[in-house]
C-alpha positions in Angstrom: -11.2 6.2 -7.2 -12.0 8.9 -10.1 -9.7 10.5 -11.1 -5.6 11.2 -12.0 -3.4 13.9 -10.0 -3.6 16.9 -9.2 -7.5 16.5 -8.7 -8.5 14.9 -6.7 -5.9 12.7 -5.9 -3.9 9.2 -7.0 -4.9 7.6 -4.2 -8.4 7.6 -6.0 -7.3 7.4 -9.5 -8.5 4.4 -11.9 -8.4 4.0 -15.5 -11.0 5.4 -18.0 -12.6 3.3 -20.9 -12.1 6.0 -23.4 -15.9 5.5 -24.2 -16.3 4.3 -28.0 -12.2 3.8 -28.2 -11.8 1.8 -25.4 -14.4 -0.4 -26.8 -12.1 -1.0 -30.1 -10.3 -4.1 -30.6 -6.6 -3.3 -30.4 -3.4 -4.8 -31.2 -0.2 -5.6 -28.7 0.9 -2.8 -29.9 -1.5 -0.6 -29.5 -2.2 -1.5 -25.9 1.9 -1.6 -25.1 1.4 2.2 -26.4 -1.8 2.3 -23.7 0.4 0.8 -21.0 3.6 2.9 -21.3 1.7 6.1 -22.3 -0.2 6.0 -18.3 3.1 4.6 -17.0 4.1 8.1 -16.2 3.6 11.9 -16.0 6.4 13.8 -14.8 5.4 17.1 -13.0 6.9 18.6 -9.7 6.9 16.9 -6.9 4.8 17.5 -3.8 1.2 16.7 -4.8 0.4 13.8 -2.4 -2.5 11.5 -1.5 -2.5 7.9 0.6 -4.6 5.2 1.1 -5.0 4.1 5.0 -6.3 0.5 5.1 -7.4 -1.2 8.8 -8.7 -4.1 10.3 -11.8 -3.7 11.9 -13.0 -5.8 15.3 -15.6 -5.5 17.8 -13.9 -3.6 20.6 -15.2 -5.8 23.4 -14.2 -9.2 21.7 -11.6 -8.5 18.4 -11.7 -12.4 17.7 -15.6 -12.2 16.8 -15.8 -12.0 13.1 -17.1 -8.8 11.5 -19.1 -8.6 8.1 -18.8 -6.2 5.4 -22.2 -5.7 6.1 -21.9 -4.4 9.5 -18.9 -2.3 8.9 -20.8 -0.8 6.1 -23.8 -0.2 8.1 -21.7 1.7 10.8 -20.0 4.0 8.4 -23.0 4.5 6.1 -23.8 8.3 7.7 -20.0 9.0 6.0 -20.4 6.9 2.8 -21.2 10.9 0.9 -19.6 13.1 3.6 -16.4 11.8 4.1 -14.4 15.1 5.3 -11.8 16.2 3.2 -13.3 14.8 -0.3 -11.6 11.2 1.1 -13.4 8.2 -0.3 -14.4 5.1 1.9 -14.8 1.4 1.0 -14.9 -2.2 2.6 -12.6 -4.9 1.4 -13.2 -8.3 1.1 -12.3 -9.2 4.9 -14.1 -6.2 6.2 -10.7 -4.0 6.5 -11.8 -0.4 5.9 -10.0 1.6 3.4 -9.9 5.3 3.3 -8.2 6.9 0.0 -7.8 10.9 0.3 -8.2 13.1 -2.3 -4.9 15.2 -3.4 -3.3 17.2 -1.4 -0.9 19.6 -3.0 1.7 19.1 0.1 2.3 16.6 3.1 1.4 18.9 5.6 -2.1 19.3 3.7 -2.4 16.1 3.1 -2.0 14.9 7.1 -4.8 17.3 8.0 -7.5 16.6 6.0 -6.7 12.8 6.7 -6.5 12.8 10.3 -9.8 14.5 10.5 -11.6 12.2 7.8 -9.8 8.6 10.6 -11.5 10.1 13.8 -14.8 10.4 11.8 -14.3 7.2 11.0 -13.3 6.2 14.2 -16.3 7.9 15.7 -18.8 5.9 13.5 -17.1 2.6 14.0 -17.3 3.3 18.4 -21.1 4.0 18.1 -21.6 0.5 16.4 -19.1 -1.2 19.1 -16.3 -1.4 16.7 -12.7 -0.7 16.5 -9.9 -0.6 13.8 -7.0 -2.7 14.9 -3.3 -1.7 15.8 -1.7 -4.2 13.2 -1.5 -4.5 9.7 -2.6 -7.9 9.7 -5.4 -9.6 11.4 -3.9 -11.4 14.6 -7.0 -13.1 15.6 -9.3 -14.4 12.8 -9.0 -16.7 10.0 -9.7 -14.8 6.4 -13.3 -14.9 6.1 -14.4 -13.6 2.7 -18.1 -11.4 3.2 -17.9 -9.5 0.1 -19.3 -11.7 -2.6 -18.8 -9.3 -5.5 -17.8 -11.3 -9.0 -14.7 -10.0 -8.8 -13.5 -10.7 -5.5 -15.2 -14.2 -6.2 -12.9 -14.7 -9.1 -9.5 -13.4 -7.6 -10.3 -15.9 -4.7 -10.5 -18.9 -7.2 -7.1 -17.5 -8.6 -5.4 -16.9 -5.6 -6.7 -20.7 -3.8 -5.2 -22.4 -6.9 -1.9 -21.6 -5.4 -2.4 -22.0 -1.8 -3.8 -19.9 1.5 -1.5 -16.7 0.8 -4.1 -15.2 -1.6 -6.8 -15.1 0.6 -5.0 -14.0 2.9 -3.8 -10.8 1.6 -7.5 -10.2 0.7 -9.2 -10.7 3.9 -7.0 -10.2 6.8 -3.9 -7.7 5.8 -4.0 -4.1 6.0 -1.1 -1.7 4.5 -0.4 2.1 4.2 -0.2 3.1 0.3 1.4 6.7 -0.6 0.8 7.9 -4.1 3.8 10.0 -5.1 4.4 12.6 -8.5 6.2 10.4 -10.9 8.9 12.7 -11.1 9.4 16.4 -12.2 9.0 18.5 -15.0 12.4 19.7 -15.6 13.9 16.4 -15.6 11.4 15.2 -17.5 11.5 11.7 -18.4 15.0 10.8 -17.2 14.1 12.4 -13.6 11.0 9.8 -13.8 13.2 6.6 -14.6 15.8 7.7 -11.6 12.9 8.9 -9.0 11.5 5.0 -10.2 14.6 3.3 -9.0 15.1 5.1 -5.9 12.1 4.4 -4.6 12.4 0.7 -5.7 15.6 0.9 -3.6 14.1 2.3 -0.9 11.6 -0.6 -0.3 13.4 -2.7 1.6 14.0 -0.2 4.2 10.2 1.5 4.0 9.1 -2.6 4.8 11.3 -3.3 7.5 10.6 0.3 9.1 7.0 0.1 8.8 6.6 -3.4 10.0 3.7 -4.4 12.2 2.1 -7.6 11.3 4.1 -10.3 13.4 0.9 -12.9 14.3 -1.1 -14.9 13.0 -4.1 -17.5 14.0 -3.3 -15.9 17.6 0.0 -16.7 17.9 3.8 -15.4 16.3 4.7 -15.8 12.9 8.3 -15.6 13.0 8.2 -12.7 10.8 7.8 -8.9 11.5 6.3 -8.1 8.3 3.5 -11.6 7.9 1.3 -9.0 5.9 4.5 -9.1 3.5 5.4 -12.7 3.6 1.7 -13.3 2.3 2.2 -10.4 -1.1 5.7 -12.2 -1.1 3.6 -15.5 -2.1 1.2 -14.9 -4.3 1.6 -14.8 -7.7 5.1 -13.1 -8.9 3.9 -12.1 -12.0 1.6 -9.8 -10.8 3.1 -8.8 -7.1 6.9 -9.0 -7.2 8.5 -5.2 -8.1 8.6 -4.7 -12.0 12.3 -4.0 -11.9 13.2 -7.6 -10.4 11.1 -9.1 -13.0 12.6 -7.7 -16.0 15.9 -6.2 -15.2 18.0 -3.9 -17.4 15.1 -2.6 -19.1 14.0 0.9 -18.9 10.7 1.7 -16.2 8.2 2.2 -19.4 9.1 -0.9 -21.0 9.7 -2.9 -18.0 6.1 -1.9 -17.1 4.8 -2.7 -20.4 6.4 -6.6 -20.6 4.7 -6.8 -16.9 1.7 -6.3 -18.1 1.6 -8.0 -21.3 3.2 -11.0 -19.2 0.5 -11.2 -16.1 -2.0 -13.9 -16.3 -6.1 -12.5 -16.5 -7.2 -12.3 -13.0 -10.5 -11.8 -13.6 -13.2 -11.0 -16.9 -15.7 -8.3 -16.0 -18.7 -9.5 -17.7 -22.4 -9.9 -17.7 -23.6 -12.5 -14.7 -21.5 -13.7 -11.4 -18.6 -15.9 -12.9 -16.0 -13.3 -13.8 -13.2 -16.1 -13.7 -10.2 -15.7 -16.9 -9.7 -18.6 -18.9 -6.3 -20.1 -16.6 -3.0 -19.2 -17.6 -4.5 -16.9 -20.4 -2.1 -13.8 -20.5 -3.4 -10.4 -21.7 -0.8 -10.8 -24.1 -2.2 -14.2 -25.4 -5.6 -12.5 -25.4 -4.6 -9.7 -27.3 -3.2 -12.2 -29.8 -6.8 -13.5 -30.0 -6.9 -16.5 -27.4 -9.6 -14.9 -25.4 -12.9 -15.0 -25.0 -13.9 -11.7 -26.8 -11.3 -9.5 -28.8 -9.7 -7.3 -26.2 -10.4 -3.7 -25.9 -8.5 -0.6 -24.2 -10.9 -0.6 -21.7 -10.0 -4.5 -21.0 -6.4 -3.5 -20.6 -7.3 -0.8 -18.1 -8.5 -2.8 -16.4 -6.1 -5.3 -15.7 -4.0 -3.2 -15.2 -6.0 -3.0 -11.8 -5.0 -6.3 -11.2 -1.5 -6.0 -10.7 -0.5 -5.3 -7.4 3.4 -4.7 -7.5 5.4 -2.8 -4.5 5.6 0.6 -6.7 2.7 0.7 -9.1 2.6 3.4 -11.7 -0.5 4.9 -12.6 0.7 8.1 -14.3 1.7 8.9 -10.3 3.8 5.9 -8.2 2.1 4.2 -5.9 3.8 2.8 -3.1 2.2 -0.3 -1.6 5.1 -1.7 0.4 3.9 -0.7 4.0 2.3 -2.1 6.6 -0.6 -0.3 8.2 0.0 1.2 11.5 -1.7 1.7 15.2 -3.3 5.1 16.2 -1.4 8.1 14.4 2.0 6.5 13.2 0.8 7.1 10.0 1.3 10.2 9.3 4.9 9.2 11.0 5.2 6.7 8.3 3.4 9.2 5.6 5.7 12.3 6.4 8.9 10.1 6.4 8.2 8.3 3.0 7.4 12.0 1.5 10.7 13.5 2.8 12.8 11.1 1.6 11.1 10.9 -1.8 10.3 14.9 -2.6 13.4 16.8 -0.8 16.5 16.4 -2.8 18.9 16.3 0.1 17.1 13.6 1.9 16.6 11.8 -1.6 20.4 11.7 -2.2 21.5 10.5 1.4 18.5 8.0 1.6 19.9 6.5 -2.0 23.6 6.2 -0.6 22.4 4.6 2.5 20.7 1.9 0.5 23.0 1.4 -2.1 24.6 -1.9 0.3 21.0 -3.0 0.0 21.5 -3.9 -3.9 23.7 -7.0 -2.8 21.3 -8.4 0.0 19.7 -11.5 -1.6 16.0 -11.3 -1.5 16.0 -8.2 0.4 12.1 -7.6 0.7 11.6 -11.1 2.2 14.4 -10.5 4.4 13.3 -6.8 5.4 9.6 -8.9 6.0 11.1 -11.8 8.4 13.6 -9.7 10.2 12.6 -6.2 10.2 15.7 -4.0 11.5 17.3 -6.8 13.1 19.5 -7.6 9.7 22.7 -5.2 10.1 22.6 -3.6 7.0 18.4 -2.7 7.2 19.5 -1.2 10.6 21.9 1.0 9.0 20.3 2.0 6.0 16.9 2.4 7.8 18.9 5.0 10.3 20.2 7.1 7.7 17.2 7.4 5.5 15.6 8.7 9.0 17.9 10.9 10.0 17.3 12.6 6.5 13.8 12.5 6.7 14.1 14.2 9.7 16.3 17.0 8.4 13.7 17.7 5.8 10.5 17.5 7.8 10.5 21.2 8.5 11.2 22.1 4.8 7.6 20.5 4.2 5.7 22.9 6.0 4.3 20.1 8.4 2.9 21.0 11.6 4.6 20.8 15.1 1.9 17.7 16.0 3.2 16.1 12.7 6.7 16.6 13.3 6.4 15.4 16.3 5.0 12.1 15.3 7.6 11.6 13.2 10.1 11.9 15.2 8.7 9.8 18.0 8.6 7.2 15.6 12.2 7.3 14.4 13.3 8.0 17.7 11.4 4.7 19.3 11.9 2.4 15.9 14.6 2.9 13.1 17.4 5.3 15.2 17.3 2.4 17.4 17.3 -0.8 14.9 13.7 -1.5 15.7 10.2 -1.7 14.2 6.8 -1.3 15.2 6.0 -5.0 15.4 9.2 -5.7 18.2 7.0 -3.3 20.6 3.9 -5.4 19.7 6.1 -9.0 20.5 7.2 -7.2 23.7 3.7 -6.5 25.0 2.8 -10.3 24.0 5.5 -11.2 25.6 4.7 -9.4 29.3 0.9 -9.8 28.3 -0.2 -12.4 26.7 -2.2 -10.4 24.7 -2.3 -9.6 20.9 -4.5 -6.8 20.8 -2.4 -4.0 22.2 -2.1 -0.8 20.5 -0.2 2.4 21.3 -1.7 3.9 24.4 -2.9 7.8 23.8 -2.8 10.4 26.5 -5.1 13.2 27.2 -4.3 15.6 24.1 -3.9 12.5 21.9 -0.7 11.8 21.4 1.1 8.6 21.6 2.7 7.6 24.5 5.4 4.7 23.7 7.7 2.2 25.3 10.3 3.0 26.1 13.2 1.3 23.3 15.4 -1.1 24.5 
């Protein structure tokens, strides 16, 4: 991750040090300045990029445990010639995750992606591996195999407060799109309202996308168990910024968030890169840290915090779960349409505006998917729009009709991806089923009930 939109892409944006700056101590102030300045950049909307994030198992026995070693040494022909300027890496539990460069549309976007998965599919075959169908490992306990000093120190965090944490690190897999901010002629104000629809939208984008309903080889109860793990770890850095600190503008509310989180982790010289517990960066920017903090410290915890719509001078939306075969550019072209067309944008925010009085509605959307009334409603609206605006972003005819597959076999009928995958447990016994593909490889589904 290099650099901010347009080019290459948010997907694989991170923060700069400002070189001799960002080694300055600052003040809060300065760094609440830092914060809210790379909160935002309004420009026109349509530049696109999304990271696609996947289990990986042997094919012949998916409850075998996979290192980050051998997934690494199957992809390493691609690690320098990923197609379409996408970038790979491993995560802690193995998952794979592919983060695409820019693409000034959805339709370009989908193209360059889907070519960059079946090279990655094509490496992972030769080495007897497969991604799996579900967006959160069904077989395997987390198994932690990358032993870098970061992901040592977020472990320690996250076990401090129970299993959840390690979890989300080494067995989930989700489906981020990174979104313009908002547009230029709006300017600021068209950034704060694109910012709370999409916040809106979230409970419907996790119930619609949900496909994570096992566990230790058996149901979870939930159709979304990728989300019940985000929904317990720690608030302060993974519940949305708006339910944290309501009534206050996106910039601000961004900033306090911040300020607020506890230190996840210290890069520093050796292994231990633990933070001192409970120290927040605003505590440390008040001097209770270990070193004066710098700009480049506060970039990078801002890497830390993992909330459902992150912004990074683009929005980053981290609220779905990773799907089987192709339903991601389903998932992908849907999210798009109903956050870049203007028509779709206004039906999609009228159909959840019932949402606002649901009580916890994210864990809700996560344990019951479209089976809750209202997420059935809203989730058929906001694709019927979608749908309507597919073919004013240029995508192509395989695209489109992907998409609508999906809506047609999941939210027009008050379903999500993981009822299919209970219903094949249920006739099979078997966890491991993804979406069968026929001869010019597209999906062929059950038929919804």
């Amino acid at each position: 991750m290099t650099q901010p939109l347009p080019s290459p892409s948010p997907a694989q944006t991170s923060h700069g040090d400002d070189r001799g700056a960002g080694r300055r101590p600052v003040t809060v102030a300065e760094a609440e300045e830092r914060i809210t300045s790379a909160c935002f950049a309004p420009r026109a909307p349509g530049p696109v990029g999304v990271e696609v994030e996947r289990t990986v198992h042997w094919a012949a026995d998916p409850a075998r445990a996979v290192t980050v070693a051998e997934v690494e040494a199957a992809l390493a022909p691609l690690w320098d010639a990923v197609p379409g300027g996408a970038v790979l890496s491993v995560e802690p539990g193995a998952q794979i995750e592919l983060s695409s460069a820019c693409a000034p549309s959805p339709a370009a976007l989908v193209g360059a992606v889907r070519e960059a998965l079946d090279a990655v599919d094509r490496h992972l075959a030769r080495a007897g591996l497969a991604c799996g169908p579900l967006a959160l490992d069904a077989h395997r306990p987390p198994r932690r195999s990358l032993h870098a000093p970061r992901y040592a120190a977020m472990q320690r965090y996250f076990d401090a407060a129970g299993p959840a944490g390690r979890t989300m690190m080494c067995s989930t897999a989700s489906l981020q799109v990174c979104l313009e901010a908002g547009t230029e002629a709006e300017g600021r104000a068209g950034a704060r309202e694109r910012w709370r629809r999409l916040h809106s939208l979230l409970p419907v984008l996790v119930a619609m996308s949900a496909n994570s309903p096992f566990q230790n080889g058996a149901p979870t109860g939930w159709k979304s168990a990728r989300q019940r793990a985000w929904g317990r770890i720690d608030p302060a850095r993974t519940e949305a910024v708006p339910a944290r600190f309501p009534g206050l503008e996106p910039e601000e509310a961004w900033a306090q968030y911040a300020l607020e989180a506890p230190l996840l982790c210290l890069p520093r010289e050796g292994t231990d890169w633990s933070a001192p517990a409970g120290l927040t960066l605003r505590g440390w920017l008040e001097g209770h840290g270990p070193w004066p903090a710098t700009l480049a410290d506060v970039d990078y915890h801002l890497t830390t915090l993992f909330p459902p719509v992150r912004p990074r001078g683009f929005l980053e939306l981290r609220a779905l779960d990773a799907q089987a075969g192709g339903d991601w550019e389903a998932l992908v072209s849907l999210t798009a349409a109903l956050a870049d067309d203007a028509e779709a944008s206004d039906a999609a925010a009228a159909a959840c505006e019932p949402l606002a009085a649901l009580p916890a509605a994210m864990g809700t959307a996560a344990r019951h998917g479209l089976d809750h009334p209202l997420l059935a409603r809203a989730a058929a609206a906001c694709a019927e729009a979608a749908l309507g605006a597919l073919p004013r972003l240029g995508l192509d005819p395989r695209t489109r009709a992907r998409a609508s597959a999906f809506a047609e076999s999941y939210p027009l009928v008050g379903r999500c991806p993981a009822d299919a995958r209970l219903e094949q447990w249920r006739r099979s016994g078997r966890l491991w089923h993804g979406p069968r593909v026929d001869e010019d490889g597209s999906e062929e589904r059950e038929e919804a009930s």
